[in-house]
C-alpha positions as CSV (number, residue, x, y, z in Angstrom):
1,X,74.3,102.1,220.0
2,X,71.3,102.9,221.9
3,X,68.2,100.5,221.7
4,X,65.6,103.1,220.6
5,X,67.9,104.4,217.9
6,X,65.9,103.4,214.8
7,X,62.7,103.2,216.5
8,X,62.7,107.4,217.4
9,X,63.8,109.5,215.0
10,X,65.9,111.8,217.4
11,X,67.9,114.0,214.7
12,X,64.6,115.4,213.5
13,X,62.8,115.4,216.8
14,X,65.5,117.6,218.4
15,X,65.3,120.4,215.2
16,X,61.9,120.3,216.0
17,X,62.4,121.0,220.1
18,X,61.6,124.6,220.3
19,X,58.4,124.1,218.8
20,X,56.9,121.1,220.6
21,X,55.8,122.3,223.6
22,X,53.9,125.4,221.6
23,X,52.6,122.3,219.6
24,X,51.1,120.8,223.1
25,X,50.0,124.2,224.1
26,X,47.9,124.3,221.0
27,X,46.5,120.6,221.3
28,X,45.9,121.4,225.0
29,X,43.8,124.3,224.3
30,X,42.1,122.4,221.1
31,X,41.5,119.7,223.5
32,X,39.4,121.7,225.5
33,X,37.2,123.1,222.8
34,X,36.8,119.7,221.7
35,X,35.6,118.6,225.1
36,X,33.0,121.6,225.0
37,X,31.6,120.8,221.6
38,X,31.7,116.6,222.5
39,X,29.4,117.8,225.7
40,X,26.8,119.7,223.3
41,X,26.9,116.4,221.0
42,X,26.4,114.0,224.3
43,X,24.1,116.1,225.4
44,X,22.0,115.9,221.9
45,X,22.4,112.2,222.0
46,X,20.9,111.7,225.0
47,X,17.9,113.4,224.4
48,X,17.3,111.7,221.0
49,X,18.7,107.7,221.7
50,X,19.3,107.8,225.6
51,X,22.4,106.0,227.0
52,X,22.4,103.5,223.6
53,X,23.3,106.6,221.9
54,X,26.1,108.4,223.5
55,X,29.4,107.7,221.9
56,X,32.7,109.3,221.8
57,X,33.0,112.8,220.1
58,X,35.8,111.5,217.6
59,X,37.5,114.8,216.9
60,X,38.3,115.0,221.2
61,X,39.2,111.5,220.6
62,X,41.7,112.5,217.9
63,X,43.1,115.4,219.8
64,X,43.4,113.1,223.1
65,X,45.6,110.6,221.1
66,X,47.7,113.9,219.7
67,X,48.2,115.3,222.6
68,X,49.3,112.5,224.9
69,X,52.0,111.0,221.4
70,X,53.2,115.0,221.3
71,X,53.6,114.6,225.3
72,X,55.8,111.5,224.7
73,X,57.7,113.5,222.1
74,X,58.4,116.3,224.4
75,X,59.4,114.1,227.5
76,X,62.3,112.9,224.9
77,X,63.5,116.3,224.2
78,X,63.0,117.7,227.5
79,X,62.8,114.9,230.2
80,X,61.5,117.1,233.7
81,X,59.1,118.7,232.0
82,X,57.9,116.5,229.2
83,X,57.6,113.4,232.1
84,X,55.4,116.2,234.3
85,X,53.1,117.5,231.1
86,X,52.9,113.8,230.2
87,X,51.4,112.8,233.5
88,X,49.0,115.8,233.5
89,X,48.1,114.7,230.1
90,X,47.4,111.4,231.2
91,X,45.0,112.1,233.9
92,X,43.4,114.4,231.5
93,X,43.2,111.6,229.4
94,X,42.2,109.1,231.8
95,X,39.3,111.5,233.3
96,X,38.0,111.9,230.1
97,X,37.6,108.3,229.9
98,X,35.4,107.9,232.9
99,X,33.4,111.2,232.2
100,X,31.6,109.4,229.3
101,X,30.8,106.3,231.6
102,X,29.6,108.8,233.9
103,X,27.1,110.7,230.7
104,X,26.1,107.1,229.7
105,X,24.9,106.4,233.2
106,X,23.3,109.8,233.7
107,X,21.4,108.8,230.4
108,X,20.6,105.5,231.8
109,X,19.0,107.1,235.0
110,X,17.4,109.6,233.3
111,X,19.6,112.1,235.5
112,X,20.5,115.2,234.2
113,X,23.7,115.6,231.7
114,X,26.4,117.3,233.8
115,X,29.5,118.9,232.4
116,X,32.7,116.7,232.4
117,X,34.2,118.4,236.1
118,X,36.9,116.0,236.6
119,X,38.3,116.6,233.1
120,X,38.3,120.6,233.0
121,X,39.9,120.7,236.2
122,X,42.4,118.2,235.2
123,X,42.3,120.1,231.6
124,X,43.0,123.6,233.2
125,X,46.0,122.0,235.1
126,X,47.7,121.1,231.9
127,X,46.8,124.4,230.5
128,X,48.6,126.1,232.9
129,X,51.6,124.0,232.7
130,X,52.0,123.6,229.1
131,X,51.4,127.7,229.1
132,X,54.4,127.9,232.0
133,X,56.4,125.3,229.6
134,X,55.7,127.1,225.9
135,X,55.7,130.6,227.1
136,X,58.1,130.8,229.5
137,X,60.2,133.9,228.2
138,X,57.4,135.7,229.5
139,X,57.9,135.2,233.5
140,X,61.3,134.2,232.9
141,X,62.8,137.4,234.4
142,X,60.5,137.3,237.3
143,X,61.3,133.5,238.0
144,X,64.9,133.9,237.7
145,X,64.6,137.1,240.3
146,X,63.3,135.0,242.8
147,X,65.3,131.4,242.1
């Protein structure tokens, strides 16, 4: 009897297998768009409150959580690459963190509002992966050519 057994529901998550990492491609990308419009909306609260009144865009917050729980459910069903999106997932996660300490000091200083860097690089680096892991059929010929 394994200890996780009735904590993780493994029958279900492995009929579900071929469509997780599509599922993380999609949260990825949605991620990203949430990022852009959480910018616009830090960007309007700084100009009307200042650094009082920049808070976390809750729909990036929401697909954060998403995407780092369906990480965790792909690094069950698939443990190489679901360990490797999960860590780019987490320093997405983590960088996005710190990027809204950084807007709420650029309030604070009456700096200009700069783009969250850190987290689109680490965002783009996640994209590429999860596209590697969710469409892989596509370079799969090519890949197997050359390993």
């Amino acid at each position: 009897m394994q200890p996780l057994q009735f904590l993780v529901p493994l029958g279900p998550l492995e009929a579900v297998a071929d469509l997780i990492p599509h599922v993380v491609l999609v949260l990825v990308l949605a991620n990203m768009v949430t990022r852009y419009l959480g910018h616009e909306a830090h960007l309007r609260q700084a100009e009307d409150g200042g650094d009082e009144a920049i808070s976390r865009y809750v729909p990036h917050t929401v697909t954060s959580v998403l995407l780092v729980l369906a990480t965790f459910a792909f690094m069950i069903v698939e443990p190489h690459g679901g360990m490797v999106m999960t860590v780019l997932v987490i320093g997405v996660f983590l960088a996005d963190f710190f990027e809204l300490e950084a807007r709420e000091v650029e309030a604070r200083n009456d700096m200009p509002i700069e783009p969250p860097k850190s987290a689109l690089a680490a965002s783009v680096l996640a994209l590429v992966y999860a596209a590697f892991q969710s469409i892989f059929f596509v370079v799969a010929p090519v890949w197997n050519a050359v390993v």
